[in-house]
N, C-alpha and C positions, 0 to 999 in steps of 0.2 A: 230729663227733668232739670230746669234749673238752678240753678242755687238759691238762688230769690225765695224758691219755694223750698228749699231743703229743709227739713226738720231733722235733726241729729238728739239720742238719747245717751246719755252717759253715767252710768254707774259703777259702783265699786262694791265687790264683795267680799267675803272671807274678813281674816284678821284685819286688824288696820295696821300700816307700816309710815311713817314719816316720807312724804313725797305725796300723798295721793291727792292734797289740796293744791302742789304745785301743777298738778297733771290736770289737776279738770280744769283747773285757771285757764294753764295753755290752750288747752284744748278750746274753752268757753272762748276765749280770747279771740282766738284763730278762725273760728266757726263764725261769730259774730263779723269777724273783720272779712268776710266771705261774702256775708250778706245770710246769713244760714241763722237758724233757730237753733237754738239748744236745751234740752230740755234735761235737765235733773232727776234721775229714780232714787228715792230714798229708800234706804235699806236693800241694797241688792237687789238681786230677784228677788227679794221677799216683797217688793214694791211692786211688780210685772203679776206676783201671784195674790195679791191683797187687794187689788187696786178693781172697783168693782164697774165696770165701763157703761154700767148702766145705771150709776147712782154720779151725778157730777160733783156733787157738794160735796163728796169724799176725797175730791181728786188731788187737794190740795196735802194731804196728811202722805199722797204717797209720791209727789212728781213737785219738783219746782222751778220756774223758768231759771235759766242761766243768762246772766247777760255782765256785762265790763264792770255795772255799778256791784252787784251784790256777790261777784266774783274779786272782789280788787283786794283783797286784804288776805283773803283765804289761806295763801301760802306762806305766811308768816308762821300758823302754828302745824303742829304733827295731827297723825290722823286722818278722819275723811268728813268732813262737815255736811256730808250728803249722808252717813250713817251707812252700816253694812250689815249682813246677815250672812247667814251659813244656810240658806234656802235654797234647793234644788228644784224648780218646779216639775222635774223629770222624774221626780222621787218623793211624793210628800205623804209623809204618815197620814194615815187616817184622822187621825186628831189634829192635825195639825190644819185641816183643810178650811178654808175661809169659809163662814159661813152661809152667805150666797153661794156657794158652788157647791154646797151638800142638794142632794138632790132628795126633798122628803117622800117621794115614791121607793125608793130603793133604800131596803135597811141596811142598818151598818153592819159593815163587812166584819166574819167573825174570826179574820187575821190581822195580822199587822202589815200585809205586803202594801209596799206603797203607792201611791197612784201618778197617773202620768197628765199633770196638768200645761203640758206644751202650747196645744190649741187655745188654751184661755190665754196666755201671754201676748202670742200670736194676733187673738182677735184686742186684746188691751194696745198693743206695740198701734194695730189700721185704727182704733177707734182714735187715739192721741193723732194721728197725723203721722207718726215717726218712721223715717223714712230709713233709717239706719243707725246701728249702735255701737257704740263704745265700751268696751266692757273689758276694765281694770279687777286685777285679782290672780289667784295662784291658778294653780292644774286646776283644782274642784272646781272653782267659781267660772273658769274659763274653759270647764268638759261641757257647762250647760250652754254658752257662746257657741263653740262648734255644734251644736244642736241644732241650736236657732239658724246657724250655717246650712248644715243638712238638710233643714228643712225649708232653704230658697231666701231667708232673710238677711240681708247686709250689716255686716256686722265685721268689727276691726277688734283687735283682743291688745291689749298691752300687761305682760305680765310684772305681779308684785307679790314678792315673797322674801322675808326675812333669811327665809332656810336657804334662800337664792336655788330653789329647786324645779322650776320651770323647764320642762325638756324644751330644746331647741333655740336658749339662748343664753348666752354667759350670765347674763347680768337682769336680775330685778330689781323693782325698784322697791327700797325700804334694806336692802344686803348691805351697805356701806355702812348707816347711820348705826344698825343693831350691831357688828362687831365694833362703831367706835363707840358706841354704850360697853357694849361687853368690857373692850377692854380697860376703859376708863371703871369701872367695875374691880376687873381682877387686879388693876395697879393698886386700887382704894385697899381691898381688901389683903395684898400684905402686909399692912401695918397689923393690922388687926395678927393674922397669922404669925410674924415676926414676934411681935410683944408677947402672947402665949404660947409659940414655938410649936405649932400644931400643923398640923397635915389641910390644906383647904381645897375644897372639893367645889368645883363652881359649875350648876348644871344652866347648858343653856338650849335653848330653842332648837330642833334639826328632828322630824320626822323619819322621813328616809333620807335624806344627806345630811352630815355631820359636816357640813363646808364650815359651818359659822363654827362650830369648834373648834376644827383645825385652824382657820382663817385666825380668830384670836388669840387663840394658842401661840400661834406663828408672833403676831405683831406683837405681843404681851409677852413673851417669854417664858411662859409656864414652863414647868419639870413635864410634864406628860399630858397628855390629848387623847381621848377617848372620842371615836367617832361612831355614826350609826353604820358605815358600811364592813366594819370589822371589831366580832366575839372576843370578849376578852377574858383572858383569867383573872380576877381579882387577886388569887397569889401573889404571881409574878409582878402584878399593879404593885401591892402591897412593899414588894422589895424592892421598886424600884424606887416606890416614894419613900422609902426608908434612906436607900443611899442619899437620893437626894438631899434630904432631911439633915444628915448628917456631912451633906458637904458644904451646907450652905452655914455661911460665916452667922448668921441670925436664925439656925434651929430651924428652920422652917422649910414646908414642900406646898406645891401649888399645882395642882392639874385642872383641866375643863373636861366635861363630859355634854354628851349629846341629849336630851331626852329620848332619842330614840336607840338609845344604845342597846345591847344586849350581852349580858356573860355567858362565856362557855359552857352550855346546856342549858342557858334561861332563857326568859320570855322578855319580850316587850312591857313594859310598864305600863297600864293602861287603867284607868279607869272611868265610870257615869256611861251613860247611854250611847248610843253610837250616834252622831248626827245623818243630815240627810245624804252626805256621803258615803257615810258606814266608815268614819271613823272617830274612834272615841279619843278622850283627850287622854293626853300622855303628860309624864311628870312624876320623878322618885325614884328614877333611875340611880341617882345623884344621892338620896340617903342611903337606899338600901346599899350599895358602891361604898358608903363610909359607914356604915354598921359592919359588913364586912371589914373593911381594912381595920378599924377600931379593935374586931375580936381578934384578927391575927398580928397586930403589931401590937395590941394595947396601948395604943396614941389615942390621945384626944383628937375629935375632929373639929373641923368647920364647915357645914353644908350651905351653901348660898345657892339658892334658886335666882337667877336675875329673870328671868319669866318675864314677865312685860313691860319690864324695866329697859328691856333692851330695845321693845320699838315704840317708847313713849318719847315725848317732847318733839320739837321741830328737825326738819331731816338736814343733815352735813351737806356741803357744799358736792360731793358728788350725787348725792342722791337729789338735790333741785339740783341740778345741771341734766342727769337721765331722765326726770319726771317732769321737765319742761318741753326735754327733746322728743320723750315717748309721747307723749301730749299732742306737741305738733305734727310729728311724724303722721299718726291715727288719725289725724285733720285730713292731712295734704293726702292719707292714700283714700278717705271719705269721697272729697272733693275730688279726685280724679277717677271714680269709679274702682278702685281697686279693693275689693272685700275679699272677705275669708283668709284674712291675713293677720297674723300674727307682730305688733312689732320687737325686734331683737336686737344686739350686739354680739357681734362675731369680730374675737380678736381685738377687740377698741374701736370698731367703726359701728355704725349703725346701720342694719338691714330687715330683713321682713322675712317671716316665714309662713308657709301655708298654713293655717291656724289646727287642719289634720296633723300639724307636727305636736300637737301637747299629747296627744293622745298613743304617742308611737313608741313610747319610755319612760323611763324617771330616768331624771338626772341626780349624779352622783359622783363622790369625789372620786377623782382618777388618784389611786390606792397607790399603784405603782411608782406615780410621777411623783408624789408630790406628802407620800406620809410613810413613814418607820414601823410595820407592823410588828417587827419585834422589840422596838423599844416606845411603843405608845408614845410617840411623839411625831410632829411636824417635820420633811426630809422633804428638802427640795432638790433632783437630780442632779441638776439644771438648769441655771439661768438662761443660759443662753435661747432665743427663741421665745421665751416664756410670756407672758401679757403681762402690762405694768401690775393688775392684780392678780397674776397665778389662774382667777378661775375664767 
C-alpha cells in the first residue's frame, strides 16, 4: 500500500499528562509530510466504541481530521485536545453499551459481566478507511492496543503515564512535568509548614510505582518518602518525622507519600466504582498517614493532595522533546511497515519494544538501588553508571 493512500488513526487515552498535544502535532505533522491521512479519535476508545458506522452525521462528534492547519498551535497548552476516556471496548458494562449496539431481541443480561465489543471497533477502524493506529496512553489504555494487535490490526503504542509505570520502558511521557509540579509544590508549601512549625504530608500520584514520590522526594529534599512498592509503620514514620522536626532550624518536617502506598497490615486506599479496568480510584492514603502521626505525636499536621495539580498546565522542556520524539518515531515505524511495537527509552536513547512487552509486568522502583527502606527516604548506591534521571 502506498502512502498516498495511507490513512493513520491516533488517539489518546487514560489520564491526561502534559505532552500529549506535542505528540499528536508530531505525529499529524509527519504523517501529513508523508503524503498520509490522519485521522483524529475523540475520547479514546470511547470514540472506536461510540462511533455508529452506519449512521455518518455522527461521525463528526467522534473522529476529526488532522492536518498542519488545525494541529499548529496544539502544543503550546497541557492535556489532550483530542479528549480521552477510561474505555475498554474489551470490557464494557452492560449499561455502559452504546445504544445502537444493544440488541432489542435479547434481554438484558441479569449480571454485570462485561461485554466484549472488539469486532465492532474493528468493523468502525475498515468502515473509516484506517489503515493503522497510534495509540498514546498508560498499561490499561495500551492492553486494549495489544488487542487490536492480536487481532491482525497495525497498530504502534507510545506510552504516557505520570506514575512513569509502563513496563518496558524508562521513560513516559507526562513523568518529568508532574515531579517538576510536584516539587515546585513541596518547595511552596514549606513556608506554610515553617510559619506553623507542623509536620507536612504531601500525597502524590503512583498506583503500583511510587517513582514520582521517590523522584521528588529526591530533587525537593523532603525528610522521608513513602513509596507504593514498600509497607510502612506509621510508628517508626512518626519518630522519624519527629527528629526531623526537631532538627530543623524552622520547627518543621516534610515527607511525600504515594497514593498507592500501604501500612504494616493495611489496605490500599481505594474508593467509587471500579472502572472498565477493574480499578477503582485511589487517594487518602496521605490523611489517614497524618491522622495517625497526629494521634502518636500530638503535632499538628498539613495534608496536601497535589492530585491533578501535578499533570495540569503545559509539559517542561523534556517532556515536548520525548512527546515530539515519541511522536515521530510512531510515524517512521507506521511508514516502514513496522507494527506491534511499542515506542521506548532504554538508558537515554530511543528504541522500540514488542508492544507484548506492556503486558509481561509492572514496572516498579528498583527498592535496592535506589531507596532506604529503613529510613523512608530516597538512597542512591550509586552514581556511577546510573542514567542522567535514575529511572
Amino acid at each position: 500500500m502506498s502512502r498516498a493512500t495511507q490513512r493513520i488513526g491516533i488517539l489518546t487515552g487514560g489520564g491526561d499528562v502534559p505532552g500529549l498535544n506535542a505528540c499528536i502535532k508530531a505525529a499529524a505533522f509527519h504523517a501529513t509530510e508523508a503524503g498520509c491521512e490522519m485521522i483524529g479519535i475523540r475520547r479514546g476508545w470511547g470514540g472506536l466504541l461510540n462511533l455508529n458506522p452506519d449512521d455518518p452525521e455522527t461521525f463528526s462528534e467522534w473522529i476529526v481530521p488532522l492536518d498542519r492547519v488545525n494541529t499548529r498551535t496544539i502544543d503550546r497548552s497541557g492535556g489532550t485536545f483530542l479528549h480521552t476516556s477510561r474505555t475498554n471496548p474489551g470490557r464494557v458494562a452492560p449499561d455502559k453499551v452504546p445504544a445502537f449496539l444493544r440488541d432489542p431481541d435479547r434481554p438484558e443480561p441479569e449480571d454485570d459481566e462485561p461485554l466484549d465489543f472488539t469486532p465492532h471497533v474493528l468493523k468502525v477502524l475498515d468502515k473509516l478507511g484506517i489503515h493503522a493506529l497510534i495509540a498514546i496512553g498508560g498499561d490499561d489504555t495500551l492492553s486494549f492496543a495489544h488487542r487490536l494487535h492480536q487481532e491482525g490490526f497495525p497498530v504502534v503504542a507510545i506510552p504516557k503515564t505520570m506514575d512513569n509505570d509502563v513496563f518496558g520502558t524508562d521513560y513516559c511521557i507526562g513523568f518529568s512535568t508532574a515531579v517538576s509540579r510536584s516539587v515546585e509544590f513541596i518547595t511552596n508549601l514549606r513556608t506554610s509548614a515553617g510559619s506553623h512549625e507542623r509536620i507536612c504530608i504531601v500525597e502524590l500520584f503512583g498506583r503500583n510505582s511510587g517513582e514520582t514520590s521517590l523522584i521528588s522526594a529526591y530533587l525537593g529534599g523532603v525528610d522521608r518518602a513513602i513509596i507504593s512498592e514498600v509497607h510502612f509503620d506509621p510508628e517508626r514514620l512518626a519518630a522519624m518525622l519527629m527528629e526531623d522536626k526537631r532538627a530543623n532550624p524552622s520547627n518543621y518536617a516534610i515527607m511525600t507519600i504515594s497514593e498507592g502506598a500501604q501500612m504494616i497490615g493495611g489496605k490500599i486506599v481505594e474508593y467509587g466504582q471500579a472502572d472498565a479496568y477493574g480499578h477503582r480510584k485511589l487517594g487518602g492514603i496521605g490523611a489517614i498517614t497524618g491522622d495517625a502521626i497526629k494521634r502518636i505525636t500530638q503535632q499538628n499536621i498539613i495534608y496536601q493532595q497535589v492530585a491533578y495539580l501535578m499533570r495540569s498546565g503545559e509539559p517542561d522542556a523534556l517532556d515536548r522533546m520525548v512527546a515530539l520524539s515519541y511522536g515521530n518515531l510512531a510515524t517512521d515505524l507506521l511508514l516502514s511497515g513496522q507494527t506491534g511495537q511499542m515506542t521506548a527509552l532504554h538508558s537515554g536513547r530511543y528504541a522500540t519494544v514488542p508492544i507484548d512487552m506492556i503486558t509481561q509486568g509492572t514496572k516498579r522502583v528498583d527498592v535496592d538501588e535506589l531507596y532506604d527502606m529503613e529510613r523512608y527516604r530516597p538512597k542512591v548506591q550509586t552514581m556511577l553508571g546510573k542514567p542522567m534521571f535514575l529511572y
